[in-house]
Structure formats: C-alpha cells, structure tokens
C-alpha positions, 0 to 999 in steps of 0.5 A, spaced: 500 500 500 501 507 500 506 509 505 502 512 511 505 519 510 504 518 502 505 525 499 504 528 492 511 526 490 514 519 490 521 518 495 528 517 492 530 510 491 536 512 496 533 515 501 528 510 500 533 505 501 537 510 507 530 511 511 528 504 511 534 500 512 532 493 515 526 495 519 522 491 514 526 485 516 526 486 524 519 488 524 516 481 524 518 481 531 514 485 532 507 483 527 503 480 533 504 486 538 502 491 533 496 486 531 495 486 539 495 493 540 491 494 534 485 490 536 484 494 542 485 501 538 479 498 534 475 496 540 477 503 542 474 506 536 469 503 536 467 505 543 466 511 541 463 510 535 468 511 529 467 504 527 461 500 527 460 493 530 460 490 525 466 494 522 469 492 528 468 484 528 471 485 521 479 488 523 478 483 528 477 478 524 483 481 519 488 482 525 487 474 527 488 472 520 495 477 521 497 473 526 496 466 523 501 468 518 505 471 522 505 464 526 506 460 519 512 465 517 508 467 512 507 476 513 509 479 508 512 485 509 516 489 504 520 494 503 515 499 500 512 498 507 517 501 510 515 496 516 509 492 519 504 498 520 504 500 513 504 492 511 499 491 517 493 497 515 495 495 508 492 488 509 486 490 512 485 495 507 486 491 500 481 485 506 475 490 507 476 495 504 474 503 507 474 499 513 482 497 513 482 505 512 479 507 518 484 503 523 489 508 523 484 514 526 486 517 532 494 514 533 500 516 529 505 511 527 510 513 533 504 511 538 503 505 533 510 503 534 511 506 542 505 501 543 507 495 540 515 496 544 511 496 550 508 490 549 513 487 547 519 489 552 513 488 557 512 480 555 520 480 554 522 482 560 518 477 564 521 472 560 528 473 561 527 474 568 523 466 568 529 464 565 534 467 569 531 465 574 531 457 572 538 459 570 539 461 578 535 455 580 540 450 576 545 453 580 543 452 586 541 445 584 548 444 583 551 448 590 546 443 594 549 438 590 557 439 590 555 444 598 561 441 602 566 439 597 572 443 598 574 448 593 581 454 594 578 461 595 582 466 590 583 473 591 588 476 585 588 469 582 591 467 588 590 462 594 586 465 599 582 461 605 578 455 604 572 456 600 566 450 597 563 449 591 557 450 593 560 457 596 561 459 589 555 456 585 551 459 589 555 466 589 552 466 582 545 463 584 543 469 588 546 475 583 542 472 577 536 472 583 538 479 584 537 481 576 531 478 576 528 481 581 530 487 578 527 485 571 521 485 574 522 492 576 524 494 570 517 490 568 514 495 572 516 501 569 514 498 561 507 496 564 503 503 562 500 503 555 502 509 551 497 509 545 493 515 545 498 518 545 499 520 538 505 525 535 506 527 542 500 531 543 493 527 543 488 527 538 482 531 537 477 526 539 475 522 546 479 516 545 478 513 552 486 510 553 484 507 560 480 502 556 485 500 550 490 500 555 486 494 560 484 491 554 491 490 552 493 487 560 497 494 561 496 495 570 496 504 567 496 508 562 501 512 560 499 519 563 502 525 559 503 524 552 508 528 551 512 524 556 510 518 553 514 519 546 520 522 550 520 515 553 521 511 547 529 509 546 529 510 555 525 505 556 529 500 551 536 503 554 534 501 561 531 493 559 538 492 555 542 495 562 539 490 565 541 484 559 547 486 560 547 486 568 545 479 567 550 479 562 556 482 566 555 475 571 555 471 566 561 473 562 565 473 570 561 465 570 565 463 563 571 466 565 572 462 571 570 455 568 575 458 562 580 456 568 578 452 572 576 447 567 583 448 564 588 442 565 592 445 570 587 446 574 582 440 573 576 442 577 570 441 573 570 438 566 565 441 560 560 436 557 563 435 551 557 437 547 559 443 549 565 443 547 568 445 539 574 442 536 580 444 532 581 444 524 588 442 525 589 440 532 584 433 533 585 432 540 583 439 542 576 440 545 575 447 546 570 451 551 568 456 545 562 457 548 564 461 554 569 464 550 563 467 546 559 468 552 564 473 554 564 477 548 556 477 547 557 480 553 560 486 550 555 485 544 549 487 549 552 492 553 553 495 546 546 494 545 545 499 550 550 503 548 547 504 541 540 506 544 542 511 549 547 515 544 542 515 538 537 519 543 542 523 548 541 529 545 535 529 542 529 536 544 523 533 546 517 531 541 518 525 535 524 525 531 526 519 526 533 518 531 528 514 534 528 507 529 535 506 530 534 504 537 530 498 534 535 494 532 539 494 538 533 493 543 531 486 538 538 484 538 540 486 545 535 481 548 535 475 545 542 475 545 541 475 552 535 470 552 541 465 549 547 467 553 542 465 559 539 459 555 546 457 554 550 457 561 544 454 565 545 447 560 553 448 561 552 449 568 547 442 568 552 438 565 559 441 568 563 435 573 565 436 578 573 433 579 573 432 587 579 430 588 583 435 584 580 440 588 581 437 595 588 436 592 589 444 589 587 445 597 596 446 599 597 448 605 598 455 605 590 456 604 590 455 611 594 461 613 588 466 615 585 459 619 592 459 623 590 466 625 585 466 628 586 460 631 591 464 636 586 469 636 581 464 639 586 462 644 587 469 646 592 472 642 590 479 638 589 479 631 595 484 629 600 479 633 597 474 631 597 475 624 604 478 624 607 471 627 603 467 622 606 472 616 613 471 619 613 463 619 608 461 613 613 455 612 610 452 620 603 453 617 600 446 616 595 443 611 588 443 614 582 437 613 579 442 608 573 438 609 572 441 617 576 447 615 568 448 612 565 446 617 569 452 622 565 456 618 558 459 621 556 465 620 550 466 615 552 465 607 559 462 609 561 455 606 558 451 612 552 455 613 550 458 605 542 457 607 540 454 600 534 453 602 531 460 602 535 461 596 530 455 593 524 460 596 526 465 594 526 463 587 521 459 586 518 466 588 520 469 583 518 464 578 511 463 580 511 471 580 514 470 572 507 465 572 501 469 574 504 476 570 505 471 563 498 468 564 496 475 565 498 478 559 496 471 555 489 471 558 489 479 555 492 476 549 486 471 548 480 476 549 483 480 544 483 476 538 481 469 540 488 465 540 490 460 545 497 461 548 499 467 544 505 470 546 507 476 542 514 475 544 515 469 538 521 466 538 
C-alpha cells in the first residue's frame, strides 16, 4: 500500500533505501504486538463510535488472520512498507476495504510503534527474568549438590582461605536472583500503555486510553503524552542495562570455568557437547562457548550503548533518531535470552573433579585459619597475624573438609542457607507465572488465540 505519510511526490530510491534500512526485516518481531495493540485501538474506536460493530468484528477478524501468518512465517512485509504498520493497515485495507482505512484514526505511527515496544519489552522482560531465574535455580541445584566439597578461595588469582563449591555456585545463584528481581522492576516501569498518545500531543477526539490500555493487560496508562514519546529509546536503554547486568555475571561465570576447567587446574570438566574442536589440532576440545559468552557480553552492553547515544541529545517531541534504537533493543535481548539459555545447560552438565580440588587445597590456604586460631586462644589479631606472616613455612595443611565446617556465620561455606535461596526463587518464578498468564489471558480476549505470546521466538 501507500506509505502512511504518502505525499504528492514519490521518495528517492536512496533515501528510500537510507530511511528504511532493515526495519522491514526486524519488524516481524514485532507483527503480533502491533496486531495486539491494534485490536484494542479498534475496540477503542469503536467505543466511541468511529467504527461500527460490525466494522469492528471485521479488523478483528483481519488482525487474527495477521497473526496466523505471522505464526506460519508467512507476513509479508516489504520494503515499500517501510515496516509492519504500513504492511499491517495495508492488509486490512486491500481485506475490507474503507474499513482497513479507518484503523489508523486517532494514533500516529510513533504511538503505533511506542505501543507495540511496550508490549513487547513488557512480555520480554518477564521472560528473561523466568529464565534467569531457572538459570539461578540450576545453580543452586548444583551448590546443594557439590555444598561441602572443598574448593581454594582466590583473591588476585591467588590462594586465599578455604572456600566450597557450593560457596561459589551459589555466589552466582543469588546475583542472577538479584537481576531478576530487578527485571521485574524494570517490568514495572514498561507496564503503562502509551497509545493515545499520538505525535506527542493527543488527538482531537475522546479516545478513552484507560480502556485500550486494560484491554491490552497494561496495570496504567501512560499519563502525559508528551512524556510518553520522550520515553521511547529510555525505556529500551534501561531493559538492555539490565541484559547486560545479567550479562556482566555471566561473562565473570565463563571466565572462571575458562580456568578452572583448564588442565592445570582440573576442577570441573565441560560436557563435551559443549565443547568445539580444532581444524588442525584433533585432540583439542575447546570451551568456545564461554569464550563467546564473554564477548556477547560486550555485544549487549553495546546494545545499550547504541540506544542511549542515538537519543542523548535529542529536544523533546518525535524525531526519526528514534528507529535506530530498534535494532539494538531486538538484538540486545535475545542475545541475552541465549547467553542465559546457554550457561544454565553448561552449568547442568559441568563435573565436578573432587579430588583435584581437595588436592589444589596446599597448605598455605590455611594461613588466615592459623590466625585466628591464636586469636581464639587469646592472642590479638595484629600479633597474631604478624607471627603467622613471619613463619608461613610452620603453617600446616588443614582437613579442608572441617576447615568448612569452622565456618558459621550466615552465607559462609558451612552455613550458605540454600534453602531460602530455593524460596526465594521459586518466588520469583511463580511471580514470572501469574504476570505471563496475565498478559496471555489479555492476549486471548483480544483476538481469540490460545497461548499467544507476542514475544515469538
């Protein structure tokens, strides 16, 4: 069809080309969102009487027909369209005629866009938390598994005093639980429905937003409309920050297996599964996804990077800067949604070498232990200290299985409280649950599709 924005003159190949770039391509993820937000303006128009019931049932009808093909990778947007709104009204239009004409009425693309985002990064921020979440419940697994297994704690890379597998393991369990939680924060922020608000300033007719935002599954309306264009690029640089919160964990996750799964180190083996060979060197198994997952970590922090300078130093109202913060949003996330996919299954297969830890447990671990054995009997710490630092060649080997037990102070290696961690993630999950089943049951009385998501990946 027609560009949305069609004039008496036809646009410059070129610039066709500069303007639309790839966002005919990227905009297939965000088909089902526009359909879904489309439906509620609709039902919206139709409340106030711009669109008839039967008018109504037609879009309706059109729009989950649109949302079948996309499912069937059969939506045809094309260039000329510049993107999936033009692609979506122009089905509807060539489908009913008129009536296909009269979806538009009250809402500006940026509004159109805002809204399928929103919708979108609403749903994508709970997903990622889910995942994140089964990720940190694979590791707490693993910490309850492996609880009382000596490990050498490191500082600088050094020996450093006694430390546990399940120490470790679960150091990563509750940072993920931490991002998860604040996902959901995040969460929050991108459950209020910007549609209605137009080009920034509203639309000259009683558009009621509360309804189309409830019909949505949205807890609010985004109040100020102007506020609501000045969000766009925000909103999505502050999800990709916490991708790449996740991200930052995850990379120091993979750095540690890099090492100690290293042969001088023994600790773990990989699954071979996940392991990659070399072209020349066939005894080689190499940990290239972890090495990868080090360097997706910068690609998503770059995501992050890219949308807050492409709108740094914009004025307020829309400005075409806004597309390009598109392409970073889609590939920040699902970056993320795979390097977190890809660490949970790496972790659920990792083997434990008991005796090589034990082993790498030399004597000069227990230094700091010695210390405080001359303090419980009397002596004072800096004393103590100095005359352990002065005789490090008397310091004897410890049982590394009861230097373990020594520690009892809430979150040390004989006291990691891995049940309430257990809690707290299933908390979280469960709270994951209810809001997907929330948006799904919205999704549902919208266009009728069981189990519709609008994340379709």
């Amino acid at each position: 069809m027609a560009k949305l924005w069609q004039k008496n003159y036809t646009l410059d190949d070129l610039m066709q080309h500069f303007t639309v770039r790839t966002d005919y391509i990227l905009d297939q993820e965000l088909v089902i969102s526009d359909a879904l937000a489309s439906c509620a303006h609709a039902r919206g128009l139709e409340r106030i009487g711009i669109l008839k019931k039967e008018e109504l049932e037609k879009l309706e009808a059109g729009l989950k027909e649109i949302v079948s093909l996309r499912l069937d990778n059969n939506f045809e947007i094309t260039e000329a369209d510049e993107d999936c709104h033009t692609a979506i009204e122009g089905y509807l239009t060539k489908r009913f005629g008129d009536v296909g004409k009269k979806i538009h009425t009250g809402r500006s693309r940026n509004d159109q866009v805002q809204t399928a985002l929103r919708v979108y990064m609403r749903e994508v921020s709970i997903r990622l938390a889910k995942e994140t979440i089964t990720f940190a419940s694979e590791l707490i697994d693993f910490a309850k598994k492996y609880e009382g297994v000596p490990m050498p704690g490191r500082t600088h890379m050094q020996i450093a005093m006694p430390s546990s597998v399940g120490l470790w393991a679960a150091s990563f369990a509750e940072e993920l639980m931490d991002e998860a939680k604040l996902l959901l924060n995040v969460n929050e922020l991108l459950d209020q429905s910007p549609l209605g608000s137009a080009a920034s300033y509203g639309a000259p007719i009683p558009l009621d937003r509360e309804f189309t935002a409830s019909q949505m599954g949205f807890s609010k309306v985004q109040n100020n409309v102007l506020y609501s264009n000045n969000s766009r690029g925000k909103f999505e640089a502050i999800l990709l920050d916490q991708c790449n919160y996740i991200a930052l964990t995850i990379s120091k996750l993979s750095q540690d297996l890099i090492l100690f799964t290293l042969p001088e180190f023994g600790y773990f083996s990989l699954p071979v599964e996940l392991t990659t060979g070399s072209s020349i060197m066939p005894q080689k198994k190499n940990p290239d996804g972890l090495e990868l997952a080090r360097s997706r970590s910068a690609l998503i922090d770059s995501c992050a990077v890219r949308v807050k300078n492409s709108i740094r130093s914009l004025p307020s109202g829309y400005n075409r800067d806004f597309q390009d913060t598109k392409e970073p949003l889609l590939e920040g996330v699902k970056e993320t949604w795979s390097l977190v996919s890809i660490m949970a299954r790496m972790v659920s297969g990792l083997k434990v070498h008991e005796e090589n830890l034990v082993k790498a447990c030399v004597p000069e671990l227990y230094a700091t232990d010695k210390v405080f054995d001359k303090v419980m009997k009397g002596g004072t710490f800096r004393d103590s200290y100095k005359n352990v630092g002065l005789n490090l060649e008397e310091v004897e080997r410890d049982d590394p299985y009861e230097a373990l037990k020594k520690r009892t102070s809430t979150g040390t290696s004989g006291a990691l409280g891995l049940e309430n961690d257990r809690s707290e993630c299933d908390k979280i999950a469960k709270i994951c649950e209810e809001k997907l089943e929330h948006y799904s049951s919205a999704y549902y009385s919208l266009l009728g599709l069981e189990a519709l998501q609008a994340v379709n990946w």
